[in-house]
N, C-alpha and C positions, 0 to 999 in steps of 0.2 A: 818367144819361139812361135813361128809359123804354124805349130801343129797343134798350138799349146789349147786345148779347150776349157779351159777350168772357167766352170759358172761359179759367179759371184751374187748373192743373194742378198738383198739391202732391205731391214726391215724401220718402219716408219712410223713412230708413236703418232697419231690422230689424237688431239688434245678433244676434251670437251664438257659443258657446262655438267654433265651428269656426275662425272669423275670427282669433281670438285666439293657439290654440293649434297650428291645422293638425293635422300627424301626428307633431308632435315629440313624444308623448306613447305613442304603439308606441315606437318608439327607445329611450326607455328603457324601456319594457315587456320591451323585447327583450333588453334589454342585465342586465333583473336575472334575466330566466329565466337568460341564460346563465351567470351570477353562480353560482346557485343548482347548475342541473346541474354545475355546476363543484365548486362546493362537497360535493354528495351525492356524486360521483364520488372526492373525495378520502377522504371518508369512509369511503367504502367499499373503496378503496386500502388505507387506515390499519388495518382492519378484517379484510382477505386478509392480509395481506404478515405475513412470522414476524420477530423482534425482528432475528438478521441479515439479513435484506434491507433492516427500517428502516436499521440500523448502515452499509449497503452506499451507501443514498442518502444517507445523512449524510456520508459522505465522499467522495460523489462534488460536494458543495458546499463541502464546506471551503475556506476559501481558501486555503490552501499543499497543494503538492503531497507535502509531506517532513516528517513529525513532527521535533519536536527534542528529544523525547524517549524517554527508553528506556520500549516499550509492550508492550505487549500482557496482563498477566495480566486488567487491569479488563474487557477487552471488544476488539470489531475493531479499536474507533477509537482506544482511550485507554487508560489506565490505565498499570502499568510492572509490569515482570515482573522476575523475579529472574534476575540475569545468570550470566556463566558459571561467579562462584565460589559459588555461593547454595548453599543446601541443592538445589533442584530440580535443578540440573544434577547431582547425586550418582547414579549407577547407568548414564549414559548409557553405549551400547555405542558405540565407536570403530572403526570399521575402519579408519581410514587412521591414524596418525597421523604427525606431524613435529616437530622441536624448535619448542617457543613462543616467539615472535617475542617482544623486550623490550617493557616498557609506552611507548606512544609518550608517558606522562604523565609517565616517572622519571626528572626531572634527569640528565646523563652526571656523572661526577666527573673528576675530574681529577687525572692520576699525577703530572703535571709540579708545578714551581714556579707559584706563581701559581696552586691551583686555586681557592680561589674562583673567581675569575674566569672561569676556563675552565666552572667549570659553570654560572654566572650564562647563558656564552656559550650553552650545549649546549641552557638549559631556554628561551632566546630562541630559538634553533631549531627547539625542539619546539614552541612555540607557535606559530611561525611555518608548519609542517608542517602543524598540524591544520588552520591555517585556509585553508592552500591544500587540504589534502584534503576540508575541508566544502563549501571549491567547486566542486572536482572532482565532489563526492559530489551537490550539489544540482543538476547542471548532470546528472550520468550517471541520477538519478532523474526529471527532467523529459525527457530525451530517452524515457527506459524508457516513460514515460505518454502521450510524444505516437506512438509508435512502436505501442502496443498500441490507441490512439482510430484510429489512421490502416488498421489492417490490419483487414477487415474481417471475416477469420475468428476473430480472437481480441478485437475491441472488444467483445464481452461480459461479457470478461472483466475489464473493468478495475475493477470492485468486487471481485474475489477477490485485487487484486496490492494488499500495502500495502507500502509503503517508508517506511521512519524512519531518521536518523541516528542510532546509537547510541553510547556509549563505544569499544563493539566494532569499528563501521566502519556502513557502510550494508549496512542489514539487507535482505532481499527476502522478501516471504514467501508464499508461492503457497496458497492457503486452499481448504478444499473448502467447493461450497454444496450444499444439498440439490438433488436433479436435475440438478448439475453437478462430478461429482469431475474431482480431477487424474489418479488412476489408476482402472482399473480397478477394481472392488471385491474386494479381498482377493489382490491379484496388485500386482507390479512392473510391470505394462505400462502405458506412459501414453496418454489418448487421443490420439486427431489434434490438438486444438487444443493440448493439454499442450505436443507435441514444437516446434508451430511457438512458442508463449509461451518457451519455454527457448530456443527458435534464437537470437530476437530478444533476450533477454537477453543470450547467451552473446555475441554481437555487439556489443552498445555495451559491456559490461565490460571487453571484451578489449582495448578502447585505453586503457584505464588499467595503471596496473606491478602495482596491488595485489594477493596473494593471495585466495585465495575460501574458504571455510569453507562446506562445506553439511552438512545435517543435514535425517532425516527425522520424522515425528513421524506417530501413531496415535490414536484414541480411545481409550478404558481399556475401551470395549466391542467391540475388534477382536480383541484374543483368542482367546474363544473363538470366534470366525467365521474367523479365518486359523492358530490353531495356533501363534504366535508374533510378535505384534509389533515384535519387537525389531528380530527378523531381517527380516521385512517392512519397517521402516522404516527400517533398512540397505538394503536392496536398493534402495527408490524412491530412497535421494540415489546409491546408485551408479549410478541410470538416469538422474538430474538429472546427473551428471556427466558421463556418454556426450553427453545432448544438450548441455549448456555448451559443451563440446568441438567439436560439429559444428558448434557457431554460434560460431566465431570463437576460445574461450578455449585456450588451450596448456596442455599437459598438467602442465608445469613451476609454472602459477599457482597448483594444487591444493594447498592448505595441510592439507585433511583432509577427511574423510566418518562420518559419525557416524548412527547408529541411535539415537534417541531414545525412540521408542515413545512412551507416554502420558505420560513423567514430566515435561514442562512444556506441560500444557496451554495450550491460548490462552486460552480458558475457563472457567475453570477451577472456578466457579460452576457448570458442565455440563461434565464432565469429556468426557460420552459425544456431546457438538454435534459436527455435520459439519466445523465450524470449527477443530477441533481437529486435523485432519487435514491437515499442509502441508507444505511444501519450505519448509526455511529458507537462505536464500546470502546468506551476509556478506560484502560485498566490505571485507576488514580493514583498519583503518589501520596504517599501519608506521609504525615509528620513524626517527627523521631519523638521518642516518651520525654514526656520531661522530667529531667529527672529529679530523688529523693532529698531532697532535705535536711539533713541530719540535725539542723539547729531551729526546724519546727518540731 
């Protein structure tokens, strides 16, 4: 119709990238800087830090708390060093010593009638023995590591303590790091955190029966800085001794004290690394009784 005015009003959706996307697109803007600074941060970690402090984070991930192997020449974490009859154990100065306990590995024999049998019985016992002292030993090494995380004066320490189960028994071995020795430089004195780390050792050891075997050990470049390693590394296990003692171990446990000095490095690729310088405490395994006789 001619008159007809009727407005007609047309409305028109405007597409556009906001509608679509909102602000979901900072989010992950957000999320890859932080990606990144994360990433240059480590780099730069990787970049600072000297091969023992990598060595220190690598085994503060391991998944077991307790090597099961005899270690130390390869490095902090691994490798295996030469044990007590090797060539490197040759020159070590002794100051304590005591009759050597029998191999807890050598079959007993048998005086009686019937010995096969009796040592068939002796070397079932011994096997028996070890695998209750590997439990003992793995159970007395997880308390040692939750014991040093839990005390807040020495949880920095826990990348300098390695525990392994060896042939020998459970080894302990207190490691120096650069800007953190166990003594003194060039002296038998230990510091503060030293004496509380030994307290708390000497403490969970002392409820097991085993003897203990400690030994000190030097750089090959201590020396000429102290005038004598030997005796220096004599003196730091007979200070590791005093403190074992005050934290719970009986004087009677001491199977021996030994001065090492430099001749079994940790290191041994760097005779002169601060790694090289540590408290060694074997808690030893003993040999099963042998048993009674009835036809002697």
């Amino acid at each position: 119709m001619a008159g007809d005015n009727t407005v007609v009003i047309k409305r028109i959706k405007k597409g556009g990238h906001g509608g679509h996307h909102g602000g979901a697109w900072k989010v992950a803007y957000a999320d890859f800087v932080t990606a990144m600074m994360a990433f240059f941060l480590l780099m730069w970690l990787i970049n600072t830090t000297t091969p023992e402090q990598k060595r220190g984070i690598a085994d503060y991930f391991a998944p077991q708390s307790i090597a099961q192997t005899v270690s130390g020449s390869g490095g902090v974490l691994g490798g295996k060093v030469m044990g007590e009859d090797s060539a490197h154990a040759g020159g070590a100065q002794s100051v304590m010593q005591k009759q050597s306990p029998p191999s807890p590995d050598s079959p007993v024999k048998s005086m009686a009638s019937g010995g096969a049998q009796g040592g068939a019985n002796a070397t079932s016992d011994s096997t028996s023995t070890n695998s209750a002292q590997d439990s003992d030993f793995a159970h007395a090494a997880e308390a040692i590591r939750q014991s040093i995380q839990d005390n807040p004066d020495i949880a920095n320490l826990s990348h300098q303590v390695i525990l392994e189960n060896t042939p020998q028994g459970l080894k302990m071995q207190l490691v120096d790091q650069d800007g953190r020795p166990m003594f003194q430089q060039g002296t038998a004195e230990p510091m503060p955190y030293t004496k509380k780390l030994l307290s708390v050792i000497g403490g969970i050891v002392s409820a097991l029966p085993n003897r203990v075997s400690i030994s000190g050990h030097t750089a090959v470049n201590d020396a000429a800085a102290t005038g004598g390693s030997w005796e220096l590394s004599a003196a730091r296990a007979n200070q590791a001794r005093t403190l074992l003692q005050a934290g719970g171990l009986s004087s009677d446990r001491i199977y021996e004290i030994s001065g090492k000095a430099g001749s079994e490095p940790l290191l041994p690729e760097n005779p002169s690394a601060s790694a090289n310088r540590r408290l060694s405490i074997t808690l030893m395994r003993e040999a099963p009784p042998v048993p009674s006789d009835p036809g002697l």
